[in-house]
C-alpha positions as a LaTeX table, in Angstrom:
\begin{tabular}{lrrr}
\hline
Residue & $x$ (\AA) & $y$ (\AA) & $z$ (\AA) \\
\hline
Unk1 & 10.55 & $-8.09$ & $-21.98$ \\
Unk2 & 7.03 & $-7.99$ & $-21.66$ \\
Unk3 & 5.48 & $-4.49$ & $-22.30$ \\
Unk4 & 2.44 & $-4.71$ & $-20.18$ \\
Unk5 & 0.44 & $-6.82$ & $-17.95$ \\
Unk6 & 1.89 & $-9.12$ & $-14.65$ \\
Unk7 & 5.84 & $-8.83$ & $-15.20$ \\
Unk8 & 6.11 & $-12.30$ & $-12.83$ \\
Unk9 & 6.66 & $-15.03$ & $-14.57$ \\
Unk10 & 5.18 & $-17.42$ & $-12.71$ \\
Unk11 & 1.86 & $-15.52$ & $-12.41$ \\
Unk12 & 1.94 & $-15.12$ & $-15.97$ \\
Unk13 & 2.81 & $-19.11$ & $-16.58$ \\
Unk14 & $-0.45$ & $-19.95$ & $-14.03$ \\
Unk15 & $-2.78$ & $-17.55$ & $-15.77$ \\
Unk16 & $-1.49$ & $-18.92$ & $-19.05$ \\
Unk17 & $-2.11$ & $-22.46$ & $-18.58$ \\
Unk18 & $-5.86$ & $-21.99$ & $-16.84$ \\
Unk19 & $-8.90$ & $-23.57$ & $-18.38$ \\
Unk20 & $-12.54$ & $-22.95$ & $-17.70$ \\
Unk21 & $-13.55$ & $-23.39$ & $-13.97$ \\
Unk22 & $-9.82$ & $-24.09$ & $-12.81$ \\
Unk23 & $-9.28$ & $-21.83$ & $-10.06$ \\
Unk24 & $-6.44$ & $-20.11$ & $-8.26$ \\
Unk25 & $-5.95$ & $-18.34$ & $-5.12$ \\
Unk26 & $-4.68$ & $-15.29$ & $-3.43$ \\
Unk27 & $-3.78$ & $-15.58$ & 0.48 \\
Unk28 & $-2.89$ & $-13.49$ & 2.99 \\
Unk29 & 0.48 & $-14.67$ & 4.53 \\
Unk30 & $-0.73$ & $-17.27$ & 7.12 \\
Unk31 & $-3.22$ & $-19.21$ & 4.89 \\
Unk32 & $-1.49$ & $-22.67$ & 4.90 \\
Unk33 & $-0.44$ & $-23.72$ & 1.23 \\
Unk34 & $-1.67$ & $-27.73$ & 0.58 \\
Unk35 & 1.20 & $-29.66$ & $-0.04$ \\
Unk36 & 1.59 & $-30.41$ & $-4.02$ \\
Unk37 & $-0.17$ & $-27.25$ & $-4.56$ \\
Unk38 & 2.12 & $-24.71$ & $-6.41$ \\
Unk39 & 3.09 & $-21.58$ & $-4.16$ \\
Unk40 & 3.83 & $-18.00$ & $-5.76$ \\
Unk41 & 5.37 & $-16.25$ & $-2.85$ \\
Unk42 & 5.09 & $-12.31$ & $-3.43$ \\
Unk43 & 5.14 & $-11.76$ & 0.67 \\
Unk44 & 8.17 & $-9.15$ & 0.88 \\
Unk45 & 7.26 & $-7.58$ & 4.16 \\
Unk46 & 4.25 & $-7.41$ & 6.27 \\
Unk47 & 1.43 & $-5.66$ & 4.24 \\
Unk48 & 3.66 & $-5.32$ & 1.16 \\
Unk49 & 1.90 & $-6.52$ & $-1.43$ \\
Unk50 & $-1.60$ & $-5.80$ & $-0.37$ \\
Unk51 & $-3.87$ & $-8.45$ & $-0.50$ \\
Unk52 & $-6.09$ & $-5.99$ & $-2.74$ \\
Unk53 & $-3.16$ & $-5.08$ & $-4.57$ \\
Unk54 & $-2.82$ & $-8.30$ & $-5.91$ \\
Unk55 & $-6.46$ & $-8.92$ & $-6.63$ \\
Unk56 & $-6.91$ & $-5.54$ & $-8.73$ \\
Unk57 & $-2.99$ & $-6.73$ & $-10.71$ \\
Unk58 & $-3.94$ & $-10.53$ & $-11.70$ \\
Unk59 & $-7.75$ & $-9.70$ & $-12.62$ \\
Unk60 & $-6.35$ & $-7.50$ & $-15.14$ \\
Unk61 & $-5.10$ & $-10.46$ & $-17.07$ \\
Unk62 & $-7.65$ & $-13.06$ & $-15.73$ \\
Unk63 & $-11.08$ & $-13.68$ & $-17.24$ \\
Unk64 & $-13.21$ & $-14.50$ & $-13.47$ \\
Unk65 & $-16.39$ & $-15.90$ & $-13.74$ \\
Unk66 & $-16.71$ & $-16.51$ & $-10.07$ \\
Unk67 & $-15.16$ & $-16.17$ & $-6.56$ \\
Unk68 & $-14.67$ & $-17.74$ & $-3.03$ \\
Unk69 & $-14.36$ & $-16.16$ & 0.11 \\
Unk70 & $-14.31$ & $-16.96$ & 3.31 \\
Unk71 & $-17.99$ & $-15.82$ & 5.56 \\
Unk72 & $-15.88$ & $-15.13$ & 8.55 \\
Unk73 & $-14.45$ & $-12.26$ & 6.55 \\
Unk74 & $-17.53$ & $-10.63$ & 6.43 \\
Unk75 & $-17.48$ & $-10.03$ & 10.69 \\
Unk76 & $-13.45$ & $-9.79$ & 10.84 \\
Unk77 & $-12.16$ & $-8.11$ & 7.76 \\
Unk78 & $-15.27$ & $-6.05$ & 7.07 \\
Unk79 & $-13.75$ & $-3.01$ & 5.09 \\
Unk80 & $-11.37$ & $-5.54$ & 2.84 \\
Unk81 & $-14.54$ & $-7.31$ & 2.16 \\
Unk82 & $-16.14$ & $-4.48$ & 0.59 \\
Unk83 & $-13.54$ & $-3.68$ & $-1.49$ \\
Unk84 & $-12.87$ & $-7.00$ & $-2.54$ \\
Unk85 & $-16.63$ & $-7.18$ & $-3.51$ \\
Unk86 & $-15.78$ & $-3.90$ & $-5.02$ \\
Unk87 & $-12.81$ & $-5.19$ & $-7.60$ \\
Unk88 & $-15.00$ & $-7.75$ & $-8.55$ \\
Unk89 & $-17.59$ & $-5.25$ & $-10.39$ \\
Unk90 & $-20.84$ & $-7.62$ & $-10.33$ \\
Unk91 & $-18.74$ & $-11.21$ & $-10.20$ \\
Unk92 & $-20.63$ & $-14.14$ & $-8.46$ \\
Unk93 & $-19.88$ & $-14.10$ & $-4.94$ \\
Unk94 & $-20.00$ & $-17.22$ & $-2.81$ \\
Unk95 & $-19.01$ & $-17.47$ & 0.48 \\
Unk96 & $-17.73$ & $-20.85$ & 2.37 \\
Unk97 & $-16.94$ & $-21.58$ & 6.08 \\
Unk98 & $-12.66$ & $-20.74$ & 6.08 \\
Unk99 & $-12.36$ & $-24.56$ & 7.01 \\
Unk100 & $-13.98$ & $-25.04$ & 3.53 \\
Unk101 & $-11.89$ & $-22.77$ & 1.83 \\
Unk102 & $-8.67$ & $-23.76$ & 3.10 \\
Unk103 & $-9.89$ & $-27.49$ & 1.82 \\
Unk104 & $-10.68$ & $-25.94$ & $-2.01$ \\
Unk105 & $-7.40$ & $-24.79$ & $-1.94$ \\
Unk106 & $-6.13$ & $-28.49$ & $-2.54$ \\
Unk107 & $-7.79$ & $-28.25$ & $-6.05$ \\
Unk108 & $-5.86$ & $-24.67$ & $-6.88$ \\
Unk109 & $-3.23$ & $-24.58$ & $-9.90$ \\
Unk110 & $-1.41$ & $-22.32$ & $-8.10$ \\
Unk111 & $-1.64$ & $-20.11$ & $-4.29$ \\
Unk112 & $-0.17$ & $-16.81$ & $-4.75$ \\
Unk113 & 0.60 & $-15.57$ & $-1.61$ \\
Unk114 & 0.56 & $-11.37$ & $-0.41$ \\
Unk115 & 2.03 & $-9.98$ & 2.34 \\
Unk116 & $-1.17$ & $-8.97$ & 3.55 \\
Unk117 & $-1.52$ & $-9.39$ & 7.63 \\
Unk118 & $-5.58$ & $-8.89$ & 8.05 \\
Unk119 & $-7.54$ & $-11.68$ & 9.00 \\
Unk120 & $-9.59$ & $-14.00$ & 6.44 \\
Unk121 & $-7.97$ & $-12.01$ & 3.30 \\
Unk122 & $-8.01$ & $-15.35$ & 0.92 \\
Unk123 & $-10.03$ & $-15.59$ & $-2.43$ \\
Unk124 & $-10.11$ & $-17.91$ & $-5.04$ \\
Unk125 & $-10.69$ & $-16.84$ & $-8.15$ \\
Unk126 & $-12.46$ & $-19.40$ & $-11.01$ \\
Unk127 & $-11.44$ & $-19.17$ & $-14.57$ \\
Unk128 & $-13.88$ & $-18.15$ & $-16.86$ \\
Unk129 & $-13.76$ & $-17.87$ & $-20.31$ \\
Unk130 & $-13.04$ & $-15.20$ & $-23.38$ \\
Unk131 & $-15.88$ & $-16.38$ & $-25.31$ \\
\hline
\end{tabular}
């Protein structure tokens, strides 16, 4: 058993396989998944886990060089903006319209999705590199 770091497999498998640039996302649990995209559902109950939650858990094993979010977040989900921005400690930012977004998410390894219920609470994350 692992001793530290994501204990789900398939998180672990994703993060594993990711080269430079390939990106991955975290949803809230409407975003619709592409089809042929791979889906990691972690949605147990509304809320539970936290969009945020899940951010803060698969950074800690990911090397991010940049993110996507969505620019309606920014009027609808104000306060999990912030703290997104926040988790990210100095990370490139860009921001898309959500229509954009939802079509970047066709080139995703793998959407992991929360059980997070706020509006426009979607990121992807792009794989840097250890070196």
């Amino acid at each position: 058993m692992k001793k530290q770091g994501i204990l789900n497999s398939h998180i672990s498998e994703v993060l594993t396989h990711l080269g430079h640039t390939d990106t991955i996302v975290i949803a809230d649990c409407g975003l619709p998944i592409p089809p042929g995209v791979r889906r990691i559902d972690l949605a147990l109950k509304q809320g539970d886990p936290s969009f945020l939650e899940t951010i803060n858990e698969v950074m800690s094993d990911m090397v991010v060089e940049k993110a996507t979010l969505a620019k309606e977040i920014q009027l609808k989900n104000e306060t999990v903006q912030k703290e997104t921005v926040q988790l990210l400690e100095g990370i490139e930012v860009q921001y898309v319209s959500h229509e954009e977004l939802k079509e970047l998410t066709k080139k995703a390894k793998a959407v992991i999705r929360t059980g997070e219920v706020s509006p426009y609470a979607n990121i992807i994350l792009h794989a840097g590199v250890i070196f």
